[in-house]
C-alpha positions, -999 to 999 in steps of 0.1 A, spaced: -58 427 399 -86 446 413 -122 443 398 -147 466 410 -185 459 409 -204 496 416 -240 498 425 -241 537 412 -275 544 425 -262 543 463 -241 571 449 -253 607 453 -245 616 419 -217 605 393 -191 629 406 -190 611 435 -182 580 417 -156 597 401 -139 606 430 -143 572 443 -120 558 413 -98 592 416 -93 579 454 -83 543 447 -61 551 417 -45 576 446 -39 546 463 -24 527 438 -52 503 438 -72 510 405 -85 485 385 -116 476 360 -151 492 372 -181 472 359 -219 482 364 -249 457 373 -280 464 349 -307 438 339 -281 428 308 -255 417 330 -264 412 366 -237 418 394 -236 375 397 -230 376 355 -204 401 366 -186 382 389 -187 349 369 -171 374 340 -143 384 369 -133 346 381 -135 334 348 -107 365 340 -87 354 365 -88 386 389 -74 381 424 -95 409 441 -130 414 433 -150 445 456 -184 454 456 -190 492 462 -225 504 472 -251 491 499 -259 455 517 -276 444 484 -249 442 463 -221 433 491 -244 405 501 -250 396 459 -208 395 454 -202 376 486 -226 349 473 -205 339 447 -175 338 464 -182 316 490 -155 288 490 -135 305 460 -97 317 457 -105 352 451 -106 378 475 -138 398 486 -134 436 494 -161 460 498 -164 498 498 -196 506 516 -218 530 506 -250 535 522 -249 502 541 -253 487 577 -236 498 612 -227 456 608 -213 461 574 -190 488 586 -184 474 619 -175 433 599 -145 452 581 -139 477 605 -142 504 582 -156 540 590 -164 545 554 -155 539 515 -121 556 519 -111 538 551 -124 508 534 -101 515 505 -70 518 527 -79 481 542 -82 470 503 -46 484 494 -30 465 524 -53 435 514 -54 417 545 -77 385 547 -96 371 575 -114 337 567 -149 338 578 -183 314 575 -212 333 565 -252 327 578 -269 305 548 -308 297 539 -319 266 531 -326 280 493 -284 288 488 -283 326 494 -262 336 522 -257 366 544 -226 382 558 -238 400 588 -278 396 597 -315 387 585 -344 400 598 -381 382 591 -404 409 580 -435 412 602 -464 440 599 -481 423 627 -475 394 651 -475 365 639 -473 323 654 -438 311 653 -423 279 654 -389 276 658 -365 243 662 -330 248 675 -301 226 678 -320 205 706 -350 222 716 -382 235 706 -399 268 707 -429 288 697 -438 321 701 -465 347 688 -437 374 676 -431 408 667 -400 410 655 -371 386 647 -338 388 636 -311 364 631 -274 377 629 -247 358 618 -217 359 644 -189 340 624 -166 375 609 -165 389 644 -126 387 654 -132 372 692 -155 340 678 -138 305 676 -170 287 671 -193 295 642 -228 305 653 -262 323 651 -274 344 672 -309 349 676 -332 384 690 -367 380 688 -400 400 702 -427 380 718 -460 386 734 -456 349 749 -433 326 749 -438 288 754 -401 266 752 -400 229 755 -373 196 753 -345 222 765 -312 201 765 -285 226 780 -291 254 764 -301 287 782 -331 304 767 -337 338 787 -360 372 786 -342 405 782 -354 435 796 -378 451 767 -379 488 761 -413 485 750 -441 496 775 -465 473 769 -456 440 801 -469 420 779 -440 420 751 -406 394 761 -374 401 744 -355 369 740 -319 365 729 -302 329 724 -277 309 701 -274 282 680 -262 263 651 -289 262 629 -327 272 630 -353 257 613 -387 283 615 -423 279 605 -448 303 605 -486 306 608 -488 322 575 -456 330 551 -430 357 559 -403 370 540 -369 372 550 -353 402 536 -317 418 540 -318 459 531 -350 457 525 -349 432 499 -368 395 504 -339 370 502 -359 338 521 -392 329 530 -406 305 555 -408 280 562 -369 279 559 -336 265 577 -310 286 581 -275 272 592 -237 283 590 -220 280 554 -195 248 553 -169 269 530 -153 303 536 -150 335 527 -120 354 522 -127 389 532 -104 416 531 -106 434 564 -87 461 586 -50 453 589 -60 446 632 -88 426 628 -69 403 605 -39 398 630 -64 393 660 -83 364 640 
């Protein structure tokens, strides 16, 4: 039983919605299409789906409403598809599909591959990445799984590595722009520069992993996933302890 949840405003118009559901009744995979508004929000929607006992529950549209589904189905029985529309190269690239119709042939072979996603400290959690937004540099402090850093940063993004097929270990991995970079109590863990493209000498690129991060800031920053503020600092984020049951690409799922 599939249970579609469609963010129709990443759609270019409703015929192209309509051809979406043409497409997956094609494929013998139709099912009940339901629309988030501010009556019933895409987590009311879900609740409505788990508590209706569907097996299958896909959200269709960008990173905003992929990342709102996955929420509440961290740790559940139910099975997460998604059709993207309008989302991230890491979207695309976490269930190996091109696009919503070779997304829609992964969901009618519904194969599932178990995966942690990245969590904040405040409960909402992120399938692929997170990036801090900056206007202007700003003092960070960031703690690590054993070690210390701080940084005046441009840009930082954290990136959740757990759904890619080759990972065993669940982990974070960290890129961040600095103008200076001071490290301390280093306990075997590598902490190294990048070449940056910028021109400016001055600016580091730093790439590194962990288990968990714990960041403070000189002022608050938002979080935000698609544009959308999910976190702010200061915040921890960590790996989920439950799982999600994603459906991916019939070779990804035999590989994990």
């Amino acid at each position: 039983m599939y249970y579609y949840i469609f963010d129709i405003k990443q759609c270019k118009n409703k015929a192209q919605a309509e051809r979406i559901k043409d497409y997956l009744s094609e494929l013998g995979i139709g099912g009940e299409y339901v629309f988030p508004s501010q009556a019933r929000t895409a987590k009311e929607l879900v609740n409505d789906a788990l508590g209706r006992n569907f097996s299958t529950i896909v959200a269709i549209g960008s990173d905003n409403i992929i990342s709102e589904v996955a929420q509440e189905l961290v740790g559940g029985k139910a099975a997460f598809g998604i059709l993207p529309i309008n989302a991230s190269d890491s979207i695309n690239d976490l269930i190996s599909g091109r696009d919503w119709r070779q997304a829609a042939k992964n969901l009618r072979f519904r194969k599932i591959k178990e995966c942690f996603l990245g969590c904040f400290e405040n409960g909402h959690h992120f399938l692929t990445s997170t990036e801090l937004s900056i206007n202007s540099p700003i003092n960070l402090t960031l703690e690590f799984d054993d070690f210390i850093a701080q940084s005046r940063t441009s840009k930082i993004t954290v990136s959740n590595l757990s759904g890619e097929p080759s990972d065993q270990d669940p982990v974070l991995k960290i890129e961040m722009v600095s103008e200076n970079q001071a490290e301390g109590n280093i306990i075997g863990k590598i902490f190294r520069y990048l070449d940056s493209a910028s021109k400016n000498p001055e600016l580091k690129k730093s790439l590194f992993f962990c288990h968990r991060l714990r960041i403070f800031s000189q002022k608050k920053a938002n979080f935000i996933i698609n544009n959308q503020a999910v976190a702010a600092t200061p915040q921890l984020i960590t790996i989920s302890r439950k799982k999600l049951r994603l459906i991916v690409n019939r070779e990804v799922a035999s590989g994990s």
